[in-house]
Wavefront OBJ file of the C-alpha trace (Angstrom):
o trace
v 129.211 124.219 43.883
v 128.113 123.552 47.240
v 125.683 120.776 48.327
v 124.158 121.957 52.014
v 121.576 119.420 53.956
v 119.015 121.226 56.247
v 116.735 119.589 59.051
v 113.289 121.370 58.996
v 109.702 121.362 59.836
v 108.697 121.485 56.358
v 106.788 118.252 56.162
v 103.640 118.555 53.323
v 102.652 119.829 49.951
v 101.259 122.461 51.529
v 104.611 123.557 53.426
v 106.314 123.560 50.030
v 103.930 125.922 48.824
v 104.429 128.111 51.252
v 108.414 127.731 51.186
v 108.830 127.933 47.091
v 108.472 131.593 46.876
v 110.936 132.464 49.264
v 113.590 129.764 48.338
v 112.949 130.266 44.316
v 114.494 133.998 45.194
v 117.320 133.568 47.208
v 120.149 134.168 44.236
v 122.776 131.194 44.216
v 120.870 128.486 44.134
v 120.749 126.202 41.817
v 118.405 123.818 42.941
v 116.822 122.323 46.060
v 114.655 119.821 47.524
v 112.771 118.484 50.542
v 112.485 115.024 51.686
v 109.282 114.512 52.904
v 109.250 110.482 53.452
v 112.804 111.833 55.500
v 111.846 111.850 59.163
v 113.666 115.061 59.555
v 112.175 116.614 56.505
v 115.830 117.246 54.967
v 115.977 119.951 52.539
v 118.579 120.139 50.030
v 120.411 122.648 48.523
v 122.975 123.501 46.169
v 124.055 126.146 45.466
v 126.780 128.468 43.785
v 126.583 131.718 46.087
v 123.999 131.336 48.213
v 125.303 131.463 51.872
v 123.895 129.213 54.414
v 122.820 132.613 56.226
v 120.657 133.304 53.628
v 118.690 129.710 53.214
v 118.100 129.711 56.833
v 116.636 133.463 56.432
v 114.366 131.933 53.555
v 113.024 129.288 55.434
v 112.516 131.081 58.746
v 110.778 133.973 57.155
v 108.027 132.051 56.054
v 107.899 130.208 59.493
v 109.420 126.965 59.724
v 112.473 125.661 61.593
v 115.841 124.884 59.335
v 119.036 123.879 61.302
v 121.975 122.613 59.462
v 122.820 119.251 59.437
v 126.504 117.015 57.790
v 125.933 114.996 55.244
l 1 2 3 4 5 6 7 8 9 10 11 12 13 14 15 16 17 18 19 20 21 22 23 24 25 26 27 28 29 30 31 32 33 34 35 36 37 38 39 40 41 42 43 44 45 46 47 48 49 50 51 52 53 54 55 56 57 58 59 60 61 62 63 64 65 66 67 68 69 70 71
């Protein structure tokens, strides 16, 4: 399994709304997770498949910015 860390805009309630639909169908992942008291709003992922490609396709398509981060 990998665990990736993601800096993004996604910073309310609201935002995950938005986000959930998209994320909750990329196939692979397991489970993720913003931090939203994180400045950089880090969202978590891991995942068993799911390519970092396709996360940052997820998260874009909906219209907020996702760049990878270590860690």
């Amino acid at each position: 399994m990998e665990n990736m860390k993601f800096k993004t805009t996604i910073n309310c309630g609201g935002c995950l709304k938005s986000v959930t639909p998209s994320l909750n169908k990329v196939e692979g992942i397991n489970h993720w997770e913003v931090d939203l008291d994180n400045p950089d709003k880090v969202l978590s992922v891991d995942s068993s498949s799911a390519s970092e490609k396709e996360v940052v396709e997820a998260v874009k398509k909906v219209g907020f910015e996702i760049e990878r981060i270590d860690g």
